[in-house]
FIMAR-204844 format. One record per residue (C-alpha): residue in one letter; residue number from 1; x, y, z. Coordinates in Angstrom, 2 decimals, decimal comma. Each point is the difference from the previous one (the first is absolute). Layout:
N
+------+------+---------+---------+---------+
! resn ! resi !       x !       y !       z !
+------+------+---------+---------+---------+
!    A !  NUM !       X !       Y !       Z !
...
+------+------+---------+---------+---------+
END
This chain:
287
+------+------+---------+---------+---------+
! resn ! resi !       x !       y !       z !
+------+------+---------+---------+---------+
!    X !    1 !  -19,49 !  -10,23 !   33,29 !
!    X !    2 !   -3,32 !   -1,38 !    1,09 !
!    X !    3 !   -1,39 !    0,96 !    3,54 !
!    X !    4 !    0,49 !   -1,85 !    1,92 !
!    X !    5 !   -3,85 !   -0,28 !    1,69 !
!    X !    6 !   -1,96 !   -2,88 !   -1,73 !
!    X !    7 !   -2,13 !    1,97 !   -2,60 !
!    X !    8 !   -1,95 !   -0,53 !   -2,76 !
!    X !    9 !    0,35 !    1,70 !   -3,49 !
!    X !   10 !   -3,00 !    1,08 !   -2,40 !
!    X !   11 !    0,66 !    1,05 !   -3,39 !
!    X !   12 !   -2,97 !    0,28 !   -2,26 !
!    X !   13 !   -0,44 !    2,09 !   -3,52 !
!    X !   14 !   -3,91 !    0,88 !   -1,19 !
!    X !   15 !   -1,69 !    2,36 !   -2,16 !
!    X !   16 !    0,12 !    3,50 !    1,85 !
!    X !   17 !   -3,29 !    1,05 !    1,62 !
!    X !   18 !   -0,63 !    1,94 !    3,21 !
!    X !   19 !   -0,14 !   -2,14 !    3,10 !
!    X !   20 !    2,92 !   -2,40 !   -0,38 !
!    X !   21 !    1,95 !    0,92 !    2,67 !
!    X !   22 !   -2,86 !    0,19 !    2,50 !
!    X !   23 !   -0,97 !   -3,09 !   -1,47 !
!    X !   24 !    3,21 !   -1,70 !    1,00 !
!    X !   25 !    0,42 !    2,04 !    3,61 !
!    X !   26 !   -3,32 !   -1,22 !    0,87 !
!    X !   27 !    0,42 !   -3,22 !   -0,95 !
!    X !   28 !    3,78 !   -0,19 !    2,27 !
!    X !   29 !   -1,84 !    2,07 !    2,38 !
!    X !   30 !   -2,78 !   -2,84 !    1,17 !
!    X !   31 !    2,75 !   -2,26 !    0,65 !
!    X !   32 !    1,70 !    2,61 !    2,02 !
!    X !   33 !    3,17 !    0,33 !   -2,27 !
!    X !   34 !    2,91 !    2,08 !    1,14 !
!    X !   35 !    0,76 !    1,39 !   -3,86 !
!    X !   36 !    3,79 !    0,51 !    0,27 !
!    X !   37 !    0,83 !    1,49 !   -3,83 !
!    X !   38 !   -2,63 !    0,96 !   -2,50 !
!    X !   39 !    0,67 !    1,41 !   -2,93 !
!    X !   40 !   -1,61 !    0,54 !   -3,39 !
!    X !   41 !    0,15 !    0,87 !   -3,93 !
!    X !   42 !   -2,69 !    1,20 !   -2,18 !
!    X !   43 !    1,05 !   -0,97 !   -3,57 !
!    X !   44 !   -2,32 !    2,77 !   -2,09 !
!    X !   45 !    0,63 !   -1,07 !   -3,09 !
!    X !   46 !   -1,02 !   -3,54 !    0,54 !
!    X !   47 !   -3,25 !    1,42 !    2,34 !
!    X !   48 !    2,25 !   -2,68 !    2,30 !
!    X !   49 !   -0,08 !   -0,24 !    3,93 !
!    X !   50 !    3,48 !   -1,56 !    1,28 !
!    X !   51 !    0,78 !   -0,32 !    4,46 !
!    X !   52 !    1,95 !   -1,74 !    1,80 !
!    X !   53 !   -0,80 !   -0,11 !    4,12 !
!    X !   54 !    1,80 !   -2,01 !    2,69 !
!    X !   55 !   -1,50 !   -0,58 !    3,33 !
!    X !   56 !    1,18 !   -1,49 !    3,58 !
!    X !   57 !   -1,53 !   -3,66 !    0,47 !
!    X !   58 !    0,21 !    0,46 !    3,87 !
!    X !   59 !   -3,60 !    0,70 !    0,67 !
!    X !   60 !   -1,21 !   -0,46 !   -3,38 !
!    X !   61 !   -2,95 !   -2,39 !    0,77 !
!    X !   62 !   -0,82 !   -1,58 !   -3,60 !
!    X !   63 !    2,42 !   -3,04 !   -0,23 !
!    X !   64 !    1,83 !    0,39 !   -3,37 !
!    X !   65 !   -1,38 !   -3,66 !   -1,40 !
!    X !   66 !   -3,33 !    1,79 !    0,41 !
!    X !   67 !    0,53 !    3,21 !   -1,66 !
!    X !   68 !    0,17 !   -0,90 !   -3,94 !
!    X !   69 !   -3,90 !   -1,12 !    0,95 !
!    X !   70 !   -0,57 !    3,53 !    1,87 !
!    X !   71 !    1,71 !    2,16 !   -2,29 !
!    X !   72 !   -1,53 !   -1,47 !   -3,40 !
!    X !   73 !   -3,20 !    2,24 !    0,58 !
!    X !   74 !    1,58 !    2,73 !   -0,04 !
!    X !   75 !    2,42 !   -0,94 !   -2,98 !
!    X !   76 !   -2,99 !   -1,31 !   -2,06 !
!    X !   77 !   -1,79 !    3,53 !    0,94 !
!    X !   78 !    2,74 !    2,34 !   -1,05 !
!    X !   79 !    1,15 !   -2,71 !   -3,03 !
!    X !   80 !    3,62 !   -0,18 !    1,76 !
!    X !   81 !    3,02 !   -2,17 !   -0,68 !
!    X !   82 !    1,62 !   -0,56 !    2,79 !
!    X !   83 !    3,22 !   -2,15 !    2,26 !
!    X !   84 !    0,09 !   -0,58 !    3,35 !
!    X !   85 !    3,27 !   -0,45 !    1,42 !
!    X !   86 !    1,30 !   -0,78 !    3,63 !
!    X !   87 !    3,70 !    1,15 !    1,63 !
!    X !   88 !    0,11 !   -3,36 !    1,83 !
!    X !   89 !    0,53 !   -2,16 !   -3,46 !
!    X !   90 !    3,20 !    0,81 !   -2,18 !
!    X !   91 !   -0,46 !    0,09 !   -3,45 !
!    X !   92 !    2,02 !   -2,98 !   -1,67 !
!    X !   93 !    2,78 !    1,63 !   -2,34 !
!    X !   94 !    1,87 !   -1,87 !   -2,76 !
!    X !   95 !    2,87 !    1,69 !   -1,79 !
!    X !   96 !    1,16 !   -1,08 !   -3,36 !
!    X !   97 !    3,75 !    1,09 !   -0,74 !
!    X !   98 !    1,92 !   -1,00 !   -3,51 !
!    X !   99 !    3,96 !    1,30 !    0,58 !
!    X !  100 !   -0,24 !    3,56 !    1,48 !
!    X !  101 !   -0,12 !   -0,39 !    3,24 !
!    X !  102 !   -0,33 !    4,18 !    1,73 !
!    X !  103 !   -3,30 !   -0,23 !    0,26 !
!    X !  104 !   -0,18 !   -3,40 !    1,60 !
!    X !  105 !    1,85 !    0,95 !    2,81 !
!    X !  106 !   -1,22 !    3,03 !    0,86 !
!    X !  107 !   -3,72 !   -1,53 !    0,28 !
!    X !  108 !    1,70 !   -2,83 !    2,42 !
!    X !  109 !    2,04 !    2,83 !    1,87 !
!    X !  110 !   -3,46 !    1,64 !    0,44 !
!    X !  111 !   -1,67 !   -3,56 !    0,93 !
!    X !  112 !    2,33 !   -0,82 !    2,33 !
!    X !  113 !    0,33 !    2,93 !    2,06 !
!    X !  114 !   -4,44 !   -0,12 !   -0,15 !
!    X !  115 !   -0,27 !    3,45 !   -2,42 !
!    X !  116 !   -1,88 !   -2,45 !   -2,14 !
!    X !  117 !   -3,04 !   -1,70 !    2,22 !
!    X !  118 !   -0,53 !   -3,04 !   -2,41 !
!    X !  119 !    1,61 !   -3,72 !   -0,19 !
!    X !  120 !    2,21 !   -1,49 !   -2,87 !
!    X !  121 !   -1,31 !   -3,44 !   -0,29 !
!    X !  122 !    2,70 !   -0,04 !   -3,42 !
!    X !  123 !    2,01 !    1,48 !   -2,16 !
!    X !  124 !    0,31 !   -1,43 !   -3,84 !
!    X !  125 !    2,71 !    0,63 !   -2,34 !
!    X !  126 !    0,53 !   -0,63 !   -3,90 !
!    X !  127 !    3,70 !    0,05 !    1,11 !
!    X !  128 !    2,08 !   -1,66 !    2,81 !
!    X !  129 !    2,21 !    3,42 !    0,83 !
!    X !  130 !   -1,86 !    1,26 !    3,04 !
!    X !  131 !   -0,37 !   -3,63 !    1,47 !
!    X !  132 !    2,57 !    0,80 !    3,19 !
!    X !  133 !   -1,94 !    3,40 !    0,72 !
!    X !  134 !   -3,38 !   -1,20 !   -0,12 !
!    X !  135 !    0,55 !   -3,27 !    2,12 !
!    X !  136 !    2,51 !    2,06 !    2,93 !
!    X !  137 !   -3,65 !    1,66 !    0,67 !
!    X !  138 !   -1,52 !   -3,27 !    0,47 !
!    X !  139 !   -2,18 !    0,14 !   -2,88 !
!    X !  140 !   -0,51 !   -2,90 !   -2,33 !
!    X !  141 !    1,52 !    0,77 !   -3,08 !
!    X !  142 !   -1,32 !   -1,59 !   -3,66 !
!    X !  143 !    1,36 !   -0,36 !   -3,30 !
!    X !  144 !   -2,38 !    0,10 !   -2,98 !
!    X !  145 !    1,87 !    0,46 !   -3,42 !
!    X !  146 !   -1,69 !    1,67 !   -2,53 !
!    X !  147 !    0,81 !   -0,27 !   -3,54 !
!    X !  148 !   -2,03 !    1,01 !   -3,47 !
!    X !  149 !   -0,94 !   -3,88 !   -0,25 !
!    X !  150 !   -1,40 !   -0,66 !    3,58 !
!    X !  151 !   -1,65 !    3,30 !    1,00 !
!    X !  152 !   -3,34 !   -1,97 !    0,81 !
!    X !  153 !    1,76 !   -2,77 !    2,16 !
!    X !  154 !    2,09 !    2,72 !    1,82 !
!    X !  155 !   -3,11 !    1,69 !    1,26 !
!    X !  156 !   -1,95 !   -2,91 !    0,51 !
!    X !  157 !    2,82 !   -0,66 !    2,79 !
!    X !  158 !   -0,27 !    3,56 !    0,75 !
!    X !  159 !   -3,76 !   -0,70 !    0,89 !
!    X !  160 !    0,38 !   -2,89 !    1,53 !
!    X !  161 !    2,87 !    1,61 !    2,64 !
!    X !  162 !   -1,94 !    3,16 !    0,52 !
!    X !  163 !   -3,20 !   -2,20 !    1,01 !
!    X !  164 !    1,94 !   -2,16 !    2,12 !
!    X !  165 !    1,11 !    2,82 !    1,61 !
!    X !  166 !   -3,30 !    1,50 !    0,37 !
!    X !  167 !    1,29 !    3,45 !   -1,71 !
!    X !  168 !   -2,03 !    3,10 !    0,47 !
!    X !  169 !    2,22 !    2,15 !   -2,36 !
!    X !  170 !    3,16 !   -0,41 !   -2,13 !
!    X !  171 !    3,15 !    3,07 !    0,22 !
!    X !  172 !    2,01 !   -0,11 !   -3,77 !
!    X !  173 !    3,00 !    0,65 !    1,25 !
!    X !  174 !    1,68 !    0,74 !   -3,20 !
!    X !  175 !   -1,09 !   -3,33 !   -1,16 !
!    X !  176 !    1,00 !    0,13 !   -3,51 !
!    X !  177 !   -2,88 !   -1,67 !   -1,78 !
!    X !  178 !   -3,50 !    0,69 !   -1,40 !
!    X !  179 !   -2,60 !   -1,60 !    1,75 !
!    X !  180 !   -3,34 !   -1,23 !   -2,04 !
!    X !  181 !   -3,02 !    1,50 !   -0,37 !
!    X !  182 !   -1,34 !   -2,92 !    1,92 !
!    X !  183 !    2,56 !    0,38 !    2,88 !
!    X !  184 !   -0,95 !    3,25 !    0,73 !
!    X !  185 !   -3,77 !   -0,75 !   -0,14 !
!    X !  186 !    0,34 !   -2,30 !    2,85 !
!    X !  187 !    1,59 !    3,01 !    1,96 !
!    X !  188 !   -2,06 !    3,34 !   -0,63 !
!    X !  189 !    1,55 !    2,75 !    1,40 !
!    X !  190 !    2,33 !   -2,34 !    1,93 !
!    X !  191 !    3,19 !   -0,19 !   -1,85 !
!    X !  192 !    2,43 !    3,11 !    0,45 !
!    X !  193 !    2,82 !    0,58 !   -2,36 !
!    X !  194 !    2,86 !    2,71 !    0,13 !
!    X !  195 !    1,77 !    1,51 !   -3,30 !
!    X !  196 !    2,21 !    3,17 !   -1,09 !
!    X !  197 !   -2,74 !    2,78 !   -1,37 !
!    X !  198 !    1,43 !   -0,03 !   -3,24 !
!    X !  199 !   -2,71 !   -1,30 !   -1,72 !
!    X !  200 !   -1,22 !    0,58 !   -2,63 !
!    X !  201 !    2,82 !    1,84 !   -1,28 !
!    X !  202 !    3,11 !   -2,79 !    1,07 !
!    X !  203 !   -1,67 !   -3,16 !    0,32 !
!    X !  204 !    1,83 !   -3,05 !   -0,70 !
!    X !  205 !    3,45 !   -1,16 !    0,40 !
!    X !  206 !    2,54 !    2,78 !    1,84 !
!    X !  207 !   -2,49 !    2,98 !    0,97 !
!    X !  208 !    3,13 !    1,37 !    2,04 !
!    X !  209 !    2,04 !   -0,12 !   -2,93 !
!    X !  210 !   -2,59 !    1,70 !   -2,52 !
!    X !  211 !   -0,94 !    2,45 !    2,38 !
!    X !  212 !    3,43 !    1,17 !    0,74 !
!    X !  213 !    0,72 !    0,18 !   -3,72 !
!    X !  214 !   -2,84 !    2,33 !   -0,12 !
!    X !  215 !    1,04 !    2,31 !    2,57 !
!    X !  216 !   -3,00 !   -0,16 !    2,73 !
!    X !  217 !    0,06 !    2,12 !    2,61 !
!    X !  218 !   -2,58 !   -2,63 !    2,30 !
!    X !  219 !   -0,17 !   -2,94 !    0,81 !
!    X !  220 !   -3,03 !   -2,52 !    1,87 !
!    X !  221 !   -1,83 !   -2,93 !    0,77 !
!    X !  222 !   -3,40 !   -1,10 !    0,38 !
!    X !  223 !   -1,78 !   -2,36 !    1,99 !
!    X !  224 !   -3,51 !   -1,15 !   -1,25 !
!    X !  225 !   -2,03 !   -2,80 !   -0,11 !
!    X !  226 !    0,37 !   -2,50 !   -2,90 !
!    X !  227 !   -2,78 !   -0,49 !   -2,34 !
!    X !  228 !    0,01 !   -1,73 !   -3,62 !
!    X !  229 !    0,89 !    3,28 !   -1,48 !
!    X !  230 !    3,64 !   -0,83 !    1,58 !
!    X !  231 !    1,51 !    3,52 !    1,35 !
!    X !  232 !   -3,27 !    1,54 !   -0,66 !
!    X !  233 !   -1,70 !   -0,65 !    3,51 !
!    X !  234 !   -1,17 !    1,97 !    2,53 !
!    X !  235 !    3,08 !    2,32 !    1,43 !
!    X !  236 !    0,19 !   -0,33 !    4,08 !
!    X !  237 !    3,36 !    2,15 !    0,58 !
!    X !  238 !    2,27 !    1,79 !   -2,27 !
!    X !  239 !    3,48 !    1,81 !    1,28 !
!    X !  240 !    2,53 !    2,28 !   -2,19 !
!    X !  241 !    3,74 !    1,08 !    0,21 !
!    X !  242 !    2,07 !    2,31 !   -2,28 !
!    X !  243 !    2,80 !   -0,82 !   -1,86 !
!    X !  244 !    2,94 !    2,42 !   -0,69 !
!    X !  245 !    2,24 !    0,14 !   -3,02 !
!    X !  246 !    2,57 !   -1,69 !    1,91 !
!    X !  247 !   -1,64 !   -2,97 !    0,93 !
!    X !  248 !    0,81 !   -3,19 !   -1,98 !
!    X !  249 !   -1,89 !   -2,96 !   -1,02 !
!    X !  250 !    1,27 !   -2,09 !    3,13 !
!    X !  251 !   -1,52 !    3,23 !    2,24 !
!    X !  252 !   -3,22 !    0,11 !   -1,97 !
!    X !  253 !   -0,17 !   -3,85 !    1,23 !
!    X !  254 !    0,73 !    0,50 !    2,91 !
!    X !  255 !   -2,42 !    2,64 !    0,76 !
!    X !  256 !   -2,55 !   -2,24 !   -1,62 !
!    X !  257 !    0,35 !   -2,41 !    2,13 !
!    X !  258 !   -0,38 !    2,13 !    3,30 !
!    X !  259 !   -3,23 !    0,97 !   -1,27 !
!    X !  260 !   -1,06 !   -3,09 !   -1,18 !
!    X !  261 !    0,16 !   -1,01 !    3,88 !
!    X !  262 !   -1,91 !    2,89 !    1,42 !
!    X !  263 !   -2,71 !   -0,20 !   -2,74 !
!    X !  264 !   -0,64 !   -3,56 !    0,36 !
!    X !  265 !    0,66 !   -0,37 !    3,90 !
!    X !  266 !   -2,97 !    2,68 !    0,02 !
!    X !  267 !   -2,38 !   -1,23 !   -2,03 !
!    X !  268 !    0,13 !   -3,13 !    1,54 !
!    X !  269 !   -0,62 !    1,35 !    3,46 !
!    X !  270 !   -2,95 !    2,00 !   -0,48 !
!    X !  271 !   -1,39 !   -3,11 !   -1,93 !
!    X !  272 !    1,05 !   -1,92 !    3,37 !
!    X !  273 !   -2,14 !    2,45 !    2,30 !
!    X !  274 !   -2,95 !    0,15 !   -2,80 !
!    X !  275 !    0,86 !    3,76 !   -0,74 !
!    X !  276 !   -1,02 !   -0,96 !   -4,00 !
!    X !  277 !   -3,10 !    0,20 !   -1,55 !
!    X !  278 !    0,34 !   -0,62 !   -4,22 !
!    X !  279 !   -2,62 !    1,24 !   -2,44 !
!    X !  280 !    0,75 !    0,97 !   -4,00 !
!    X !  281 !    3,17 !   -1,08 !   -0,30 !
!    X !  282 !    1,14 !    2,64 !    3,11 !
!    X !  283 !   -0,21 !   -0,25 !    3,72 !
!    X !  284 !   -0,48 !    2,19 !    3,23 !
!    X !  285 !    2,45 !   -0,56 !    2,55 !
!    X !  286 !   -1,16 !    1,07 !    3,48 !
!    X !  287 !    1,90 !    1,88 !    2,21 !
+------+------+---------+---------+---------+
END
């Protein structure tokens, strides 16, 4: 849950060097920032400088439409990437769903009852099944069929929904289609998907099925952000569960698809509070 005192959240990667963090402390510090959380990763392999700090706005005397201007010194300085982010705006979630619909309602259970601090301008569908759900919540709910034949069309309605809507990030919540290479380069690091951790070894059609046939002994699923390299994107959360001999097929599901939930409902929150920062194909996740 986000605090609920208006704050502001920095998070910034650069190449390590002494003096960061006083660089950023002194910089908070002549506004008279209240620094609430600070935390911070030093990635040694990539010589690679990752923090995320969150500070009280009561007090803080640089209005926030003036401090991309006052903090780009410092950025340029220290050669820093960096997102600015403010508790008072809710990021603008849309969900895509196919048939499967756990995962959908467990991210609008955790909506409604505010354990998720973002709007759902949308959900869109390549299926009419979870129609009745998604509208009960009050959401507008769209069709967009997707077939071999009209892949380009589909997501040209896709884009022209998610713009409308004036999407900040998209939830696949086991949306059962492949999006382009060109979809997800409109959306870097912004589209979170949700599968079984199977893969590599029981990809395809009936991973439940295969696995059981093989005997595992655990099962998982992984939430990561989507990249033209399909399942091969940066991992936010992953979760595990044993399996016993006397489990069938329907409990392998079925503990698949409590997982699933958890995994996914995670991921997407610490994206929601900006706890994320993505670099080679992996991410830090801030506490």
């Amino acid at each position: 849950m986000s605090n609920t005192r208006q704050s502001a959240t920095l998070l910034i990667s650069a190449p390590d060097k002494k003096g960061l963090v006083a660089a950023l402390a002194n910089f908070l510090m002549t506004y008279n920032a209240n620094i609430m959380h600070a935390d911070q990763h030093q990635d040694t392999s990539e010589n690679l400088f990752l923090m995320r700090i969150q500070w009280e706005l009561d007090g803080f005397t640089l209005p926030m439409e003036d401090f991309a201007a006052a903090f780009q010194p410092i950025a340029a300085e220290h050669n820093m990437t960096w997102k600015v982010s403010l508790s008072s705006r809710k990021p603008r979630m849309a969900i895509f769903v196919s048939k499967y619909e756990h995962c959908l309602v467990d991210l609008l259970h955790r909506w409604r009852i505010g354990e998720l601090n973002c709007d759902i301008p949308l959900v869109i569908a390549n299926h009419e099944d979870c129609r009745r759900l998604v509208e009960f919540n009050g959401i507008p709910f769209h069709v967009v069929p997707v077939t071999r034949d009209n892949k380009a069309e589909a997501e040209a309605e896709q884009f022209r929904l998610l713009e409308e809507a004036g999407v900040d990030f998209i939830v696949l919540a086991r949306y059962m289609q492949v999006l382009s290479g060109e979809f997800v380069k409109r959306y870097p690091d912004r589209v979170i998907n949700i599968h079984h951790s199977f893969l590599p070894a029981f990809d395809g059609a009936k991973p439940y099925h295969r696995a059981f046939a093989r005997g595992v002994k655990l099962i998982g699923a992984t939430s990561h952000y989507v990249t033209e390299d399909l399942d091969e994107g940066p991992i936010i959360e992953q979760e595990v569960t044993r399996i016993s001999h006397r489990d069938d097929v329907e409990d392998l599901i079925q503990k698949g698809r409590d997982l699933e939930k958890v995994v996914l409902s995670r991921a997407v929150r610490w994206h929601v509070d900006d706890r994320i920062l993505s670099y080679s194909n992996k991410t830090v996740v801030f506490d």
